[in-house]
C-alpha positions as CSV (number, residue, x, y, z in Angstrom):
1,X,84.5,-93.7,134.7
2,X,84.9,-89.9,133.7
3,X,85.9,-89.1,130.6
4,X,86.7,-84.9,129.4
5,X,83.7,-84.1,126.7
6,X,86.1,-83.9,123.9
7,X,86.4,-87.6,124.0
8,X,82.6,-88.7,123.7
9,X,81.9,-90.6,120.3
10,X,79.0,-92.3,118.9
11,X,77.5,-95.6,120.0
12,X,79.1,-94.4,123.9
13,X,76.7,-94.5,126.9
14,X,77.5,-91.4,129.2
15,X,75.2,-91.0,132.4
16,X,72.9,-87.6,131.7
17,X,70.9,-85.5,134.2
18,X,70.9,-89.3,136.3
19,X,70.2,-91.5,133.6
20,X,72.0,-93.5,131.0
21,X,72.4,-92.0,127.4
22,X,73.9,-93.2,124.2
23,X,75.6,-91.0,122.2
24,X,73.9,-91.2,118.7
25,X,75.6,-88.5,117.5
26,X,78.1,-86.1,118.7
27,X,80.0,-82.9,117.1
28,X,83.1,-81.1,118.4
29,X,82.3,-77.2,117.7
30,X,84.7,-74.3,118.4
31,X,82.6,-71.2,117.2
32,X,85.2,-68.2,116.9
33,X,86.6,-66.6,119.8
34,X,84.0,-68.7,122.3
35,X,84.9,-71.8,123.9
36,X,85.0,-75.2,122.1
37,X,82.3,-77.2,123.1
38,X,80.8,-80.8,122.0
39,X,77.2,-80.7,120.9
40,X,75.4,-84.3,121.1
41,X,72.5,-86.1,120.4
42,X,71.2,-88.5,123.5
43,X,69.0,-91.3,123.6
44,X,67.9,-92.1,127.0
45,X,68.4,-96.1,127.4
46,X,65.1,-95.8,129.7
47,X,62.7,-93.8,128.2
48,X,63.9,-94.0,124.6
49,X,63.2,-89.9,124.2
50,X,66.1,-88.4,122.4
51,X,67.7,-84.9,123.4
52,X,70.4,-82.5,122.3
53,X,72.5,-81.2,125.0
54,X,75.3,-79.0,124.5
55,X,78.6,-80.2,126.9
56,X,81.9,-77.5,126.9
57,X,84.8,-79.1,126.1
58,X,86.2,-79.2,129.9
59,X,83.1,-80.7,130.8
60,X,83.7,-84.1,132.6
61,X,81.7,-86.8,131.6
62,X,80.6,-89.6,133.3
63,X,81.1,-92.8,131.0
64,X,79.2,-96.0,131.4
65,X,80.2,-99.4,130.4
66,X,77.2,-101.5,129.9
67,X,77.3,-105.4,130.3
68,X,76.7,-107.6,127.2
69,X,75.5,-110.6,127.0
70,X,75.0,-113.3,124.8
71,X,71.7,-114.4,123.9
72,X,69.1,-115.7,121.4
73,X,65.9,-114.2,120.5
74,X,63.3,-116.7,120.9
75,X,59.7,-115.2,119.7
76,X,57.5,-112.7,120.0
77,X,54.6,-112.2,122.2
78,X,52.6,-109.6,121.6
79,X,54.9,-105.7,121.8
80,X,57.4,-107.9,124.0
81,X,60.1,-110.0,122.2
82,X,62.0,-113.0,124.4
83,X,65.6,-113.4,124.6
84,X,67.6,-116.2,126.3
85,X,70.8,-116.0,127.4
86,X,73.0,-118.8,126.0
87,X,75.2,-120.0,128.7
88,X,72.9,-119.9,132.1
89,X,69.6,-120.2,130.0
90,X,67.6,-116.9,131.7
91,X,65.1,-115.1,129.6
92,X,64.1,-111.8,129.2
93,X,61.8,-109.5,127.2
94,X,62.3,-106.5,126.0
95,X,59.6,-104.3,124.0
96,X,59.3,-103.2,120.6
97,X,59.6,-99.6,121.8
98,X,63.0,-100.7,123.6
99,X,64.5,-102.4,120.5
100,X,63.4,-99.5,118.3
101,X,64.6,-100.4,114.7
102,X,66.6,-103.3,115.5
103,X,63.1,-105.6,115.7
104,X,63.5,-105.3,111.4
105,X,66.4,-107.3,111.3
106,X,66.1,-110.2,114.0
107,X,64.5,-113.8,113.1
108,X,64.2,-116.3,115.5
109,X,67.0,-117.9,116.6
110,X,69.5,-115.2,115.8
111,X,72.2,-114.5,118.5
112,X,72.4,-110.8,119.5
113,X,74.3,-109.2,122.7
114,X,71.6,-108.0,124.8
115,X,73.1,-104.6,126.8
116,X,72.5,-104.2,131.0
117,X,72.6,-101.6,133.1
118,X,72.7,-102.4,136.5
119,X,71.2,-106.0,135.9
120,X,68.5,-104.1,133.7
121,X,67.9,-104.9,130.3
122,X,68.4,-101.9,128.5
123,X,68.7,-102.4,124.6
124,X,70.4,-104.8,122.1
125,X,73.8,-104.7,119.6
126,X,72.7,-107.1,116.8
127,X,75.0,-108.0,114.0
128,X,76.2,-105.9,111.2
129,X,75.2,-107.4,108.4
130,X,71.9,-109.9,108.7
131,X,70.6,-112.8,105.7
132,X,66.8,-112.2,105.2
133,X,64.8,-113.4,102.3
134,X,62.8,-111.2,100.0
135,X,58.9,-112.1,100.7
136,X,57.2,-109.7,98.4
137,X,58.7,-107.2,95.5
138,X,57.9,-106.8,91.6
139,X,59.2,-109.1,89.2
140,X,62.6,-109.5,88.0
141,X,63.0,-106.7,84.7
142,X,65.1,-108.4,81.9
143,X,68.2,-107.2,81.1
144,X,68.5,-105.2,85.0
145,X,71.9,-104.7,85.6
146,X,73.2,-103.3,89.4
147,X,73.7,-99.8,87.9
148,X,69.8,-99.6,87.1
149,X,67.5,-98.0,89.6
150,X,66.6,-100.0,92.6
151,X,62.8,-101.3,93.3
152,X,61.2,-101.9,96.6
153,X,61.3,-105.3,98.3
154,X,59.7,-106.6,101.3
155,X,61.7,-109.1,103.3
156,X,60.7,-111.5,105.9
157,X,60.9,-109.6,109.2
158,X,58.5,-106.8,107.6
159,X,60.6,-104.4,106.8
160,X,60.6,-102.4,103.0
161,X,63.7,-101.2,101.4
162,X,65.6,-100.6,98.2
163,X,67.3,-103.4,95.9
164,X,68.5,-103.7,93.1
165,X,66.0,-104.8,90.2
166,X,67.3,-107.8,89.1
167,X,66.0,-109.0,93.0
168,X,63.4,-111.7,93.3
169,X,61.0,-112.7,95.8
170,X,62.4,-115.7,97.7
171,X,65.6,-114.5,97.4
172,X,67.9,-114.1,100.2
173,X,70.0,-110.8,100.4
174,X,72.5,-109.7,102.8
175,X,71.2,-106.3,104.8
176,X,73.5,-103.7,106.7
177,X,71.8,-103.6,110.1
178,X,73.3,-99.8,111.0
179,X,73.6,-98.5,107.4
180,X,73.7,-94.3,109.0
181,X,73.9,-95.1,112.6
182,X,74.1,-97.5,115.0
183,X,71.0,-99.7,115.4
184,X,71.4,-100.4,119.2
185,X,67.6,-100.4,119.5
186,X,67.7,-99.2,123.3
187,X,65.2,-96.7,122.5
């Protein structure tokens, strides 16, 4: 479907010198007297390399609507993780390098819509918001309210970020899975 560059947004695929991109950021620019144009940042689904390209605003734009499906992340084996769709069953792996960030928020068993292109497996939309548990982080200060400074923490899928310091380990805390940008960890 062909879209007019002024309407690209983020988290959009758009098909880019013959492959499919997702728009992980885009800008609408109109620099004095010159033509307005719409400056973006592409991640190629395929390849996972990440480009700027530069489209003027009367630019058409071929759009790309990927099909999602249902499915349930299984396990990992070695760089690839397993995914099973839930209604006919079929599995299918995609690699750490594919999922890209998204591999720090996913546990077993946690239902995800895996994104095709052309029957390919392309990249993954997990939930917003995820429920991990705190494995490792320094022990509870006394008297920590929210407004004190944060404190590392270590949750169960591996990944390190900030909380608050009234935190434990064995605690479980909800995470944003896209706090900047979309996580679709096609890349």
């Amino acid at each position: 479907m062909g879209i007019q560059a002024t309407q690209i947004r983020k988290g959009m695929v758009v098909m880019h010198n013959g492959a499919p991109h997702k728009v992980v950021d885009f800008h609408h620019h109109t620099p004095g007297n010159l033509r307005a144009m719409v400056q973006t940042k592409l991640r190629n689904l395929r390849s996972g390399n990440t480009s700027e390209h530069r489209y003027r605003s009367t630019d058409d734009v071929e759009r790309i609507i990927l099909d999602d499906q249902e499915m349930t992340y299984l396990y990992t084996e070695g760089d690839t993780f397993h995914f099973m769709n839930t209604e006919t069953y079929e599995q299918v792996g995609l690699t750490a390098e594919q999922l890209g960030d998204a591999t720090g928020y996913m546990l077993p068993e946690t239902v995800i819509k895996v994104q095709f292109y052309e029957g390919e497996p392309i990249g993954i939309d997990i939930p917003p918001v995820v429920e991990l548990k705190v494995v490792e982080t320094e022990p509870e200060v006394k008297g920590a309210t929210v407004s004190n400074v944060g404190k590392s923490a270590k949750l169960e899928t591996g990944i390190t970020l900030q909380v608050p310091a009234f935190i434990k380990e064995g605690d479980r805390i909800r995470v944003e899975s896209r706090p900047a940008m979309s996580t679709d960890a096609s890349g």
